[in-house]
FINUVEX-556401 format. One record per residue (C-alpha): x, y, z. Coordinates in steps of 0.05 Angstrom, whole numbers, padded with zeros to 5 digits, always signed. Example, Ala and Ser with C-alpha at 12.3 -4.5 7.8 and 13.67 -1.06 7.14 Angstrom:
+00246-00090+00156;+00273-00021+00143;
REM end
This chain:
-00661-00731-00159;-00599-00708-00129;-00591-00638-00121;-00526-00596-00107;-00548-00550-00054;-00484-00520-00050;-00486-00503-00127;-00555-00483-00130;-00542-00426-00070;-00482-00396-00111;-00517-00392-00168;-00576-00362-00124;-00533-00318-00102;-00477-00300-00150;-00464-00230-00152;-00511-00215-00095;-00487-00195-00028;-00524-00172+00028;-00525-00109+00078;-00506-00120+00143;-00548-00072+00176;-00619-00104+00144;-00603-00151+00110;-00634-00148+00052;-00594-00179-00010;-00582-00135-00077;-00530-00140-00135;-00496-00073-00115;-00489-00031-00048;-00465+00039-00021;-00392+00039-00005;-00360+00086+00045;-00315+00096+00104;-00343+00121+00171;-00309+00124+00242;-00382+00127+00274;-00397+00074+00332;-00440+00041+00288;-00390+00022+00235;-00347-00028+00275;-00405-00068+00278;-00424-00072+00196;-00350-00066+00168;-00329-00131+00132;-00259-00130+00160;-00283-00111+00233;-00313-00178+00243;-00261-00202+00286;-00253-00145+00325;-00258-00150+00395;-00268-00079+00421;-00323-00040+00373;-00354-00003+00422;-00288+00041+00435;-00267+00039+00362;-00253+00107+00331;-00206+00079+00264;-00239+00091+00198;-00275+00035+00175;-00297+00016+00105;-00373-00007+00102;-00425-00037+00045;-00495-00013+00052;-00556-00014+00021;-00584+00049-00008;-00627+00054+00054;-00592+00038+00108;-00529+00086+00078;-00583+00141+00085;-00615+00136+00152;-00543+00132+00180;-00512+00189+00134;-00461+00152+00109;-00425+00186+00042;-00409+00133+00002;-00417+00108-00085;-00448+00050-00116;-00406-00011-00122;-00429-00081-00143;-00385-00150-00104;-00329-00144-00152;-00328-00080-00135;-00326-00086-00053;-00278-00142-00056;-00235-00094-00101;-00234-00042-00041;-00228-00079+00017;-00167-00112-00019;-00138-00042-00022;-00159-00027+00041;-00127-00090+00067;-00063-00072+00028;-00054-00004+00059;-00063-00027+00126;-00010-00073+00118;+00030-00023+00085;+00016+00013+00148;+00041-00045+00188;+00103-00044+00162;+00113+00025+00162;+00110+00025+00242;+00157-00034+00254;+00210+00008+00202;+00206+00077+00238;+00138+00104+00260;+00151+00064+00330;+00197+00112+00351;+00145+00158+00351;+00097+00126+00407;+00153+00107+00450;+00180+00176+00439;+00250+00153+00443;+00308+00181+00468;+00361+00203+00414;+00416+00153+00435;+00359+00091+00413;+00342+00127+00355;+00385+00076+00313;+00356+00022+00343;+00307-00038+00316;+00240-00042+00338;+00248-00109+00358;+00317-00098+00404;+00282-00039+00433;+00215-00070+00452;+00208-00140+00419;+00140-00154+00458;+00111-00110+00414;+00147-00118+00355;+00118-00199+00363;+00046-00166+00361;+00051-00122+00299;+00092-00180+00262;+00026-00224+00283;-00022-00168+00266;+00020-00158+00195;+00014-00235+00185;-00059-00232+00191;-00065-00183+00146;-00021-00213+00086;-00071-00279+00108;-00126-00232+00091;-00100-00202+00026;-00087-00276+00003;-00158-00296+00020;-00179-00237-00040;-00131-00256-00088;-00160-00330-00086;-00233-00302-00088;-00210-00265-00149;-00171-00323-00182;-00236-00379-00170;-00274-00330-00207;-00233-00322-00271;-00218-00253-00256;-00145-00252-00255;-00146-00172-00271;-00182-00150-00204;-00135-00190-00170;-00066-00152-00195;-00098-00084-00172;
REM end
C-alpha cells in the first residue's frame, strides 16, 4: 500500500491550526494584538525576529481560549481563514508603513534641518534608506506568500481583501 503522508497530514489537519503557547490544535483561536513581553515570542510574523525580549511594537497573536485568558489578552474568535485574513492586513499596513517613512516620516527621526527638508531619504542618508527598502521587500515577500495560500485554496475572495 502506498500511502501519501503528505496528503493524509493536510487532510488531518485542514482547517486546524495550533496555539503557540500550548499547543494544542483546534479549528478556531482568539485573535488579538498585545505589546506584552510575551507576545514577541507567540506572534506569527515575529518568528524571525531577532530581539523579542526588548520588543515593545504591537503584535498580532492566535491563541487558544485558554491560553488568551491566563495571559489577558482581549481578542475574538477567528477560524485559519480568518488569521491568515489578518495577518495579511497586518502585513499590508506595515508595509504601508514602510513606505510612508522612506516618503516623509524620516525627516522626523533625523529631525532635519529646514535647508534638507526637500531632500530624498536616500541622498540624505542612503544606509538607511538600503535597510527600509530591504525591510519593505521582505514584507511585499510576505504579503505574496498569503495571496498564494489564498489562491491554492480556491479562495480567490480572501485574497483581494
Amino acid at each position: 500500500m502506498d500511502i501519501n503522508w503528505a496528503q493524509m497530514l493536510e487532510d488531518i489537519l485542514h482547517e486546524q491550526a495550533s496555539c503557540p503557547r500550548c499547543g494544542i490544535l483546534g479549528p478556531q483561536f482568539l485573535a488579538g494584538y498585545s505589546r506584552e513581553p510575551w507576545a514577541a515570542f507567540v506572534a506569527p510574523r515575529c518568528h524571525d525576529c531577532k530581539d523579542k525580549d526588548d520588543c515593545d511594537s504591537r503584535k498580532l497573536v492566535f491563541l487558544c481560549e485558554k491560553c488568551a485568558t491566563e495571559l489577558r489578552l482581549r481578542a475574538r474568535p477567528v477560524d485559519q481563514v480568518g488569521m491568515m485574513i489578518l495577518m495579511m492586513q497586518d502585513c499590508r499596513d506595515d508595509i504601508s508603513e514602510s513606505l510612508e517613512f522612506v516618503r516623509e516620516y524620516w525627516q522626523e527621526e533625523f529631525d532635519i534641518e529646514p535647508e534638507y527638508l526637500d531632500s530624498r531619504l536616500e541622498d540624505f542618508a542612503p544606509d538607511v534608506f538600503e535597510e527600509e527598502n530591504a525591510y519593505r521587500a521582505d514584507l511585499e515577500d510576505e504579503y505574496l506568500t498569503y495571496h498564494r495560500w489564498f489562491r491554492a485554496r480556491g479562495n480567490r475572495k480572501a485574497s483581494s481583501n
